[in-house]
C-alpha positions as a Markdown table, in Angstrom:
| # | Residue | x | y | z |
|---|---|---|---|---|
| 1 | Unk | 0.0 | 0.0 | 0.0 |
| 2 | Unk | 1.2 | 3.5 | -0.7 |
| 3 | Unk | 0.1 | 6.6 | 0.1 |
| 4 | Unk | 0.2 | 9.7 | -2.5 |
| 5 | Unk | 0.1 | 13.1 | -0.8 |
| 6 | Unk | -0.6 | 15.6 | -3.1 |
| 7 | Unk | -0.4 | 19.6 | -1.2 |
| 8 | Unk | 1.7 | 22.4 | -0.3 |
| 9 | Unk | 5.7 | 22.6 | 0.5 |
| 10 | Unk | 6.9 | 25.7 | 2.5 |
| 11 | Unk | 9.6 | 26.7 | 4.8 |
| 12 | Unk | 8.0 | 27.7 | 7.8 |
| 13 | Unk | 9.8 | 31.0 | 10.2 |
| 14 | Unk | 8.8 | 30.3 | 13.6 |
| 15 | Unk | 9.3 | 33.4 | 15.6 |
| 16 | Unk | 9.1 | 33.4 | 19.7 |
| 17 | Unk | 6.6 | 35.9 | 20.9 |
| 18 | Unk | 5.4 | 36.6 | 24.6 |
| 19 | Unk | 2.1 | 37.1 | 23.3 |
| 20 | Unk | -0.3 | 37.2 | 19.8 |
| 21 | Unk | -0.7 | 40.4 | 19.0 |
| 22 | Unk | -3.4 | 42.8 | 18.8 |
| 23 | Unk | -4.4 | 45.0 | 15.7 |
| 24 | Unk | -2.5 | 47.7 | 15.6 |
| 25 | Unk | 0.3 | 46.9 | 18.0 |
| 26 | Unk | 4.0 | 46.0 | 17.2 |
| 27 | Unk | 5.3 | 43.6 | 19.4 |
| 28 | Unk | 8.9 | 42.0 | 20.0 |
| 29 | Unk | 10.1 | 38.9 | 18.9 |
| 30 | Unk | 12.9 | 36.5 | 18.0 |
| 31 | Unk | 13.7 | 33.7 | 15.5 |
| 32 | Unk | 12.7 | 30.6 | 16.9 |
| 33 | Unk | 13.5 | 27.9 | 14.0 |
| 34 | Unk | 13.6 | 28.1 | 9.7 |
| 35 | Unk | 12.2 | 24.7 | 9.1 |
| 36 | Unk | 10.9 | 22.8 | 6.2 |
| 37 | Unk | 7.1 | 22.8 | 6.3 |
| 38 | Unk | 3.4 | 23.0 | 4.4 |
| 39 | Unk | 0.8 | 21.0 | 5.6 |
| 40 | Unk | 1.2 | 18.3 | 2.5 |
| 41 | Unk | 4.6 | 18.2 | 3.3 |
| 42 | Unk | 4.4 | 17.8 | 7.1 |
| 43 | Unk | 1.9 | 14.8 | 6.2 |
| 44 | Unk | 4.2 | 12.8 | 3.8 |
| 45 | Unk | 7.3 | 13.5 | 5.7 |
| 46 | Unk | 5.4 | 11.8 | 9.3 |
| 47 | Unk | 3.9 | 9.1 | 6.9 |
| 48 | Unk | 7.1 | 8.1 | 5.4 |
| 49 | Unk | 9.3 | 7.7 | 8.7 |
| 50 | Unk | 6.6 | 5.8 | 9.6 |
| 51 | Unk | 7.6 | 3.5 | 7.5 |
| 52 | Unk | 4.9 | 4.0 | 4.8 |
| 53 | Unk | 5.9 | 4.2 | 0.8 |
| 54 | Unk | 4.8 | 7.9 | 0.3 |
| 55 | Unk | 4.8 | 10.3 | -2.7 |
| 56 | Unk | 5.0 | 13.7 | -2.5 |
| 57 | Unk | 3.3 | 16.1 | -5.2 |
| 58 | Unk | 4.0 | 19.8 | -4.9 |
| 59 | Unk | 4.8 | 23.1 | -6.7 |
| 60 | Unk | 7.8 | 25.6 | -5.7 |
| 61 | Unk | 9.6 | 28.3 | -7.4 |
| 62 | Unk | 12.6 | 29.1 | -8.4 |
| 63 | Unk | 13.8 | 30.9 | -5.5 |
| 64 | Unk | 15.9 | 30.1 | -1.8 |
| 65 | Unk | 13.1 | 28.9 | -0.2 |
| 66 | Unk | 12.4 | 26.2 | -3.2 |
| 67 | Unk | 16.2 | 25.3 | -2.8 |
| 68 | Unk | 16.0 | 24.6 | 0.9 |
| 69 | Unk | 12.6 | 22.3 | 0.6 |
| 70 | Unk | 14.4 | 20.2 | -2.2 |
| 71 | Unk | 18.0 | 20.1 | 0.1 |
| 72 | Unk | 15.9 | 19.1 | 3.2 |
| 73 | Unk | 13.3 | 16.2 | 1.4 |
| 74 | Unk | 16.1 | 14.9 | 0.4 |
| 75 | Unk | 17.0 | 14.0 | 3.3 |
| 76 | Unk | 13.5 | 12.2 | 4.2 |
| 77 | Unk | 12.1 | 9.1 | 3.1 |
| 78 | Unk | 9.8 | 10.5 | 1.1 |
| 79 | Unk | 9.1 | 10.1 | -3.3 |
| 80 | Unk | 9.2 | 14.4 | -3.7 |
| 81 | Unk | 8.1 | 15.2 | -6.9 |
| 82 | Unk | 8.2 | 18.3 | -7.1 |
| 83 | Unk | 7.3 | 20.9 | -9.8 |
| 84 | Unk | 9.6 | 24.3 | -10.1 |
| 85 | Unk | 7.8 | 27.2 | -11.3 |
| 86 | Unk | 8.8 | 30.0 | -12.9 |
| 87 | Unk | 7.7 | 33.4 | -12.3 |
| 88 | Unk | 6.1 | 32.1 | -8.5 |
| 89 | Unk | 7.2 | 32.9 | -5.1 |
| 90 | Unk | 7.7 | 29.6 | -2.9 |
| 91 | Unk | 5.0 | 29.0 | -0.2 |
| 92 | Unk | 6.3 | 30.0 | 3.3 |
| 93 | Unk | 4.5 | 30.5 | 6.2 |
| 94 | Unk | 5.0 | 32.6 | 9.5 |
| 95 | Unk | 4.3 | 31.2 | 12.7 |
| 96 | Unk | 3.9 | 33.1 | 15.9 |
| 97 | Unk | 4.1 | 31.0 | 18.6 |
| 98 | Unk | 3.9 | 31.7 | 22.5 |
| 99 | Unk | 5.1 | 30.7 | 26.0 |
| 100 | Unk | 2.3 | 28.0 | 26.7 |
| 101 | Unk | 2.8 | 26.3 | 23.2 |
| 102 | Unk | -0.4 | 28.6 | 21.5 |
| 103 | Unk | 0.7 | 29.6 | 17.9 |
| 104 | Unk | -0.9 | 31.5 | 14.8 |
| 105 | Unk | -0.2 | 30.9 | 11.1 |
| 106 | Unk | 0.2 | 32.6 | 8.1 |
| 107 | Unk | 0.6 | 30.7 | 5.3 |
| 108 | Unk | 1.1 | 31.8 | 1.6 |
| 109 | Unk | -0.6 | 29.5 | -1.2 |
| 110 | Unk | 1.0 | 31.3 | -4.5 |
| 111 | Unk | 3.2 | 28.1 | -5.3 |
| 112 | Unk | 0.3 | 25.3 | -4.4 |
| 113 | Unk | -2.7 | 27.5 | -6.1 |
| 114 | Unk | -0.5 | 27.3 | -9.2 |
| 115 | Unk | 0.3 | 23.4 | -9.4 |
| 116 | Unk | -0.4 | 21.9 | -12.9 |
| 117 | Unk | -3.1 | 19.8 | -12.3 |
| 118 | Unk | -1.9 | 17.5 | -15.3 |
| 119 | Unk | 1.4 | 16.6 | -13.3 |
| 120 | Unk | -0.6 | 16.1 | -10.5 |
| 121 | Unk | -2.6 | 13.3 | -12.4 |
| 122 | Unk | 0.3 | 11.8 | -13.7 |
| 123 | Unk | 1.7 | 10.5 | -10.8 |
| 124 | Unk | -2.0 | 9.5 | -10.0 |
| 125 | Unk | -1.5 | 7.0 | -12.6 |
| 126 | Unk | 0.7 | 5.0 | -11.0 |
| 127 | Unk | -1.8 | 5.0 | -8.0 |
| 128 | Unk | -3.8 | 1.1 | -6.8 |
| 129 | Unk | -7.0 | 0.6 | -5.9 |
| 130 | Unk | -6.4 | 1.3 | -2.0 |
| 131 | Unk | -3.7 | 3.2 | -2.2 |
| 132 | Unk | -4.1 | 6.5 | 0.2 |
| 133 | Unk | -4.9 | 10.0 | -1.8 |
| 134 | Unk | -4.1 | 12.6 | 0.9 |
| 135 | Unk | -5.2 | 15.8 | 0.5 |
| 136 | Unk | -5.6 | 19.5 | 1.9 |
| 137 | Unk | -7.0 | 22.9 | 1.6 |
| 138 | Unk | -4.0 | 24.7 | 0.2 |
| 139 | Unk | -4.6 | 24.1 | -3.9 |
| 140 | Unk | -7.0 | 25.2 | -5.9 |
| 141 | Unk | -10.6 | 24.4 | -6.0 |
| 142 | Unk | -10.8 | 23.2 | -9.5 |
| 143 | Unk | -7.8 | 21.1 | -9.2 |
| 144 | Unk | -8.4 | 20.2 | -5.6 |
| 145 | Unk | -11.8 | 18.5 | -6.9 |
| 146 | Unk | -10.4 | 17.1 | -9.6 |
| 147 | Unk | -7.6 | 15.5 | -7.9 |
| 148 | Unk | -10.0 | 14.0 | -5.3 |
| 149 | Unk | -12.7 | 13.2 | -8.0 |
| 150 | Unk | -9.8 | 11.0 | -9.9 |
| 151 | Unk | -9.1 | 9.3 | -6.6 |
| 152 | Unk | -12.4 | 8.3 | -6.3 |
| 153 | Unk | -12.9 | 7.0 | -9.4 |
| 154 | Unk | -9.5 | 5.1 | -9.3 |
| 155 | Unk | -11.0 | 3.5 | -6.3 |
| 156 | Unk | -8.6 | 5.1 | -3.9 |
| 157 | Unk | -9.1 | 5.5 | -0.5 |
| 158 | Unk | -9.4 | 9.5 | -0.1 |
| 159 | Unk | -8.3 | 11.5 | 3.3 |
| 160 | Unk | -8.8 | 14.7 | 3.4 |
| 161 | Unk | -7.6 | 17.7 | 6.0 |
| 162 | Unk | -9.8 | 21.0 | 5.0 |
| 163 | Unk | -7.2 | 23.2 | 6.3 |
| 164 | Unk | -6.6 | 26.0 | 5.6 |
| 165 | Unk | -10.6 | 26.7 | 5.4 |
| 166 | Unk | -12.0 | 27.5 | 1.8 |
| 167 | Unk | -15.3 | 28.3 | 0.8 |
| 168 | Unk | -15.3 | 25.4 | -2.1 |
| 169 | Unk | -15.5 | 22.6 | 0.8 |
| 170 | Unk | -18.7 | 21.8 | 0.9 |
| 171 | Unk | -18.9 | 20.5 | -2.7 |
| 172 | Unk | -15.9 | 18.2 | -2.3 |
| 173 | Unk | -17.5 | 15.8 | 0.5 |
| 174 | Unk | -19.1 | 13.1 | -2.0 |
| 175 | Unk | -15.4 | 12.6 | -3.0 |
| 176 | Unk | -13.9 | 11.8 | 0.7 |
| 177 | Unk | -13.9 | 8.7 | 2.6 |
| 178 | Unk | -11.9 | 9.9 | 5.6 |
| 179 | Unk | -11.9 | 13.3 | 7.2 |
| 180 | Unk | -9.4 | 14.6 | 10.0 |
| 181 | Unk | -10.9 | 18.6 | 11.6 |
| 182 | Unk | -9.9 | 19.7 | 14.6 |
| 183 | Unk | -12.6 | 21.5 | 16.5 |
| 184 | Unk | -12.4 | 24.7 | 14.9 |
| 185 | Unk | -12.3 | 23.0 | 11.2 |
| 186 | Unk | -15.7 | 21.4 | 12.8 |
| 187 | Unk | -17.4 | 24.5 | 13.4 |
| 188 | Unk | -16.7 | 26.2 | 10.7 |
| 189 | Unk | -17.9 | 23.7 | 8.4 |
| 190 | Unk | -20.5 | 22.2 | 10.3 |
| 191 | Unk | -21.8 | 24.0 | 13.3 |
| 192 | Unk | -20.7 | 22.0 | 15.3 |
| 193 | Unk | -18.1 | 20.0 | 17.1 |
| 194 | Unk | -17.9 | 16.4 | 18.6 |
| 195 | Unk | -20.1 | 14.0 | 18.2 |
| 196 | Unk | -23.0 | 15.9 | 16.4 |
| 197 | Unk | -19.9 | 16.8 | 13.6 |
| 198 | Unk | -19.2 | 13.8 | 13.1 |
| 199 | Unk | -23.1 | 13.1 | 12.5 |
| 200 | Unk | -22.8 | 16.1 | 10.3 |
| 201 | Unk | -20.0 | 14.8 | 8.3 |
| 202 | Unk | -21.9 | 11.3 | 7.7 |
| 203 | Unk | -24.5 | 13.0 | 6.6 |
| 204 | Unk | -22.5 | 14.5 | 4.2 |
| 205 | Unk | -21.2 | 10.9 | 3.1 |
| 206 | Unk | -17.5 | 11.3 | 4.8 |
| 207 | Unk | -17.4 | 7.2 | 6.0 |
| 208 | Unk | -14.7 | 8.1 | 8.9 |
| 209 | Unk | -14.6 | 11.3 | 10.5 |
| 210 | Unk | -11.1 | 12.3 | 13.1 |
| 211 | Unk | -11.7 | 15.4 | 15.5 |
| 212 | Unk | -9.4 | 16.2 | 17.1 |
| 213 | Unk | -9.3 | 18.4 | 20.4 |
| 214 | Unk | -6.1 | 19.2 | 21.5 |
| 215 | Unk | -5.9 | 17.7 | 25.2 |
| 216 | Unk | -9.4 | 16.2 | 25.1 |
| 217 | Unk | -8.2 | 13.9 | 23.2 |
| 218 | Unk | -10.1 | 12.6 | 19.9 |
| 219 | Unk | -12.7 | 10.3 | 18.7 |
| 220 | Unk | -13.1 | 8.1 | 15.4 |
| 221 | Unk | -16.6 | 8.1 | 14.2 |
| 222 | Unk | -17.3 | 5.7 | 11.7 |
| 223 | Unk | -20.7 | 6.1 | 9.8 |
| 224 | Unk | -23.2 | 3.3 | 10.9 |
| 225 | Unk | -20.6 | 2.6 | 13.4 |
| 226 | Unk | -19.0 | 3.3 | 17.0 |
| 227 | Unk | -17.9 | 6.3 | 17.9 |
| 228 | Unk | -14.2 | 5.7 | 19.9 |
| 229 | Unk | -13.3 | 8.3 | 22.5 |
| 230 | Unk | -9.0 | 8.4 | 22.3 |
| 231 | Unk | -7.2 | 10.4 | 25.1 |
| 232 | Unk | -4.7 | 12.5 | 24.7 |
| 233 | Unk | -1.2 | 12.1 | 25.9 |
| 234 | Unk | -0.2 | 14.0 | 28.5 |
| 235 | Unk | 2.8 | 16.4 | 27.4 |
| 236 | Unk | 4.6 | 19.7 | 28.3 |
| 237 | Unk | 3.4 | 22.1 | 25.2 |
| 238 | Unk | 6.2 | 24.0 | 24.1 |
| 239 | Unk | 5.2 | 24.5 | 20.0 |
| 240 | Unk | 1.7 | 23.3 | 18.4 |
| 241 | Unk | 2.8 | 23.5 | 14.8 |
| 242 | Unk | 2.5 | 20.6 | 13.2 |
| 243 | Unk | 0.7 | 18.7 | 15.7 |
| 244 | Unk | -2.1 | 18.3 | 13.6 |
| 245 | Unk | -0.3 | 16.6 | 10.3 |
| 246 | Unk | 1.7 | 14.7 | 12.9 |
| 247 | Unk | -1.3 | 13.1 | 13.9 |
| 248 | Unk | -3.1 | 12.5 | 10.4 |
| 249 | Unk | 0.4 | 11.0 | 9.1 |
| 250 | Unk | 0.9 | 9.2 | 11.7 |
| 251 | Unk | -3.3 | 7.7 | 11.7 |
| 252 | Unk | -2.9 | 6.7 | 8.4 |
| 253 | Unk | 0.1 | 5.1 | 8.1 |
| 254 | Unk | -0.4 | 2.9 | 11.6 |
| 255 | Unk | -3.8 | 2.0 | 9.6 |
| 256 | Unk | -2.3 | 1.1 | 6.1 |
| 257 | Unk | 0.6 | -0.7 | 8.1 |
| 258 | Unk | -1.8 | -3.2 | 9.5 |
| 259 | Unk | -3.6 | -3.4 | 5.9 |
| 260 | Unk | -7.4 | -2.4 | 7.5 |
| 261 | Unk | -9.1 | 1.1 | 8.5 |
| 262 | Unk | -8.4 | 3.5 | 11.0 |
| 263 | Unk | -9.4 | 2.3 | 14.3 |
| 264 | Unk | -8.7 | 2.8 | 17.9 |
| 265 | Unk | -5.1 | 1.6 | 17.8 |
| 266 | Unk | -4.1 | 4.1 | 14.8 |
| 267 | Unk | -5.6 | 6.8 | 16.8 |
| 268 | Unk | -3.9 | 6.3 | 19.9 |
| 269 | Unk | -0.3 | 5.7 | 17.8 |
| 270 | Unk | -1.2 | 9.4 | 16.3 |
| 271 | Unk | -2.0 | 11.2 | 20.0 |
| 272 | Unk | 1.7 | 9.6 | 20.9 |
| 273 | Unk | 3.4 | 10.5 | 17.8 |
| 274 | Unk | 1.8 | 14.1 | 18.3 |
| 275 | Unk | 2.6 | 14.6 | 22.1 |
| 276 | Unk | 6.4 | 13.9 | 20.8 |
| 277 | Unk | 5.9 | 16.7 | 18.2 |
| 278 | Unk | 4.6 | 19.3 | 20.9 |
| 279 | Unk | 6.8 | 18.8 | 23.0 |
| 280 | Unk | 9.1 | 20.2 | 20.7 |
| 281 | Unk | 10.5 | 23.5 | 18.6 |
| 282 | Unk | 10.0 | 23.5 | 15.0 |
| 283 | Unk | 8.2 | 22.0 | 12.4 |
| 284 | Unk | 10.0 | 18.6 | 10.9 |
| 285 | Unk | 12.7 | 19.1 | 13.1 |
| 286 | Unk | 10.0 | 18.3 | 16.0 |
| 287 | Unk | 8.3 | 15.5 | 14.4 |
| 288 | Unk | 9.0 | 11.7 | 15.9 |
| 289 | Unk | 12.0 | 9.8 | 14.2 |
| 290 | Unk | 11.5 | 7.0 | 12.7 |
| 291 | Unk | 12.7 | 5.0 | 15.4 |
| 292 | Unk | 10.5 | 6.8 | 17.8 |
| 293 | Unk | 7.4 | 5.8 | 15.3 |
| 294 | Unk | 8.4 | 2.4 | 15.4 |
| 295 | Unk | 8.2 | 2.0 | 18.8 |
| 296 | Unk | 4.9 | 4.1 | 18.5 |
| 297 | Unk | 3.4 | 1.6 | 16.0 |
| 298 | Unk | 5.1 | -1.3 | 18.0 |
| 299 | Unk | 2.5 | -1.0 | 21.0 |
């Protein structure tokens, strides 16, 4: 089974604040970490050291920043194929984060917006029937639905993190099997949170639904199923970015490891592998090695 990841890269510039800041006030700061990023990115690269084959699909330009995302894949386990642009900033994003571990994002989508869906399609053809299509919210409508549409119909299984939040969601549900929102994503896209948006998501036709909750843990909701209540583990926060695609990469490739669906073991492997990555500074820096997902996947 492989897993084909198809999304943003960026190099993300953590900077160290005492505080967010308030419209219209400059604060202090200093550089925290430059770290190879994008939420695509994070994804593949916690998917791969997890041991799972995993392509990479994403769009850069020509500039430092592209340089430094193709010196610092190639380092990772990962299948990068990556398109170089011309005439296109690379994605980066700035992240504030705080004392306690908080953090806000600002992420530029330039480079992913402008991927050529046909390349994109083309490494889709080498995709099996059950092969993982993961997918985000940082590409552009048209091609985002087309991408997930062509999963479907190559009978893939089709994940999907709706992040950052876009107002072409809603029509791209009939195409997802599994969905992964954290309570925010939830109520923004359906109203609610917990258990009723995972009812909401059904509805929809998602067939697994994540929702994560920071330290309340998570739950797995499978449609005409159980719902599974999964604890977090307990961890000193020190940086949240990247917590999130720690724990989708980390789901799926515990599930397709063991050749079935996610279920309450994969979740509980991704709320270890993500307490490792808070605990820490930076983005793939602070994600678990691959020995530390092994021994993750191990219990």
């Amino acid at each position: 089974m492989r897993a084909f990841v198809i999304g943003n890269a960026a190099i993300d510039e953590t900077i160290s604040v005492d505080g967010l800041p308030e419209p219209g006030v400059s604060i202090l700061g200093r550089i925290a970490s430059r770290d190879l990023g994008g939420k695509g990115t994070n994804q593949a690269v916690v998917m791969a050291r997890g041991g799972l084959a995993t392509t990479l699909v994403s769009a850069t330009g020509g500039d430092f920043r592209s340089a430094t995302i193709r010196e610092q894949l190639a380092e990772e386990p990962v299948d990068a194929r990556l398109v170089c642009l011309g005439g296109v900033s690379t994605d980066f994003s700035m992240v504030l984060t705080t004392p306690d571990g908080e953090n806000s994002i600002v992420t530029t989508t330039e480079a992913a917006e402008a991927l050529p869906l046909e390349a994109a399609l083309d490494v889709l053809g080498e995709a099996a029937p059950g092969d993982f299509l993961v997918m985000q919210g940082n590409l552009g409508a048209k091609t985002t639905e087309a991408l997930l549409r062509t999963g479907r119909e190559r009978g893939m299984v089709v994940a999907f993190n709706p992040s950052p939040l876009r107002p072409y969601f809603e029509c791209l549900w009939p195409f997802i099997d599994i969905a992964f929102l954290n309570e925010s994503e939830s109520l923004n896209l359906t109203g609610r949170t917990g258990r009723d948006a995972a009812e909401a998501l059904h509805a929809k036709g998602i067939r697994q639904a994540v929702l994560t909750s920071g330290t309340d843990g998570a739950i797995l909701s499978t449609a005409g199923g159980a719902v599974i209540d999964v604890p977090a583990v307990k961890t000193k926060a020190i940086d949240t970015t990247g917590a999130g695609d720690t724990f989708m990469g980390a789901a799926l490739a515990s599930a397709a490891l063991r050749g079935g669906a996610l279920d309450e073991r994969a979740i509980s492997h991704a709320a270890a592998a993500s307490a490792l990555t808070v605990a820490r500074r930076g983005t793939r820096r602070a994600f678990p090695s691959r020995d530390e997902l092994a021994e993750i996947f191990a219990g």
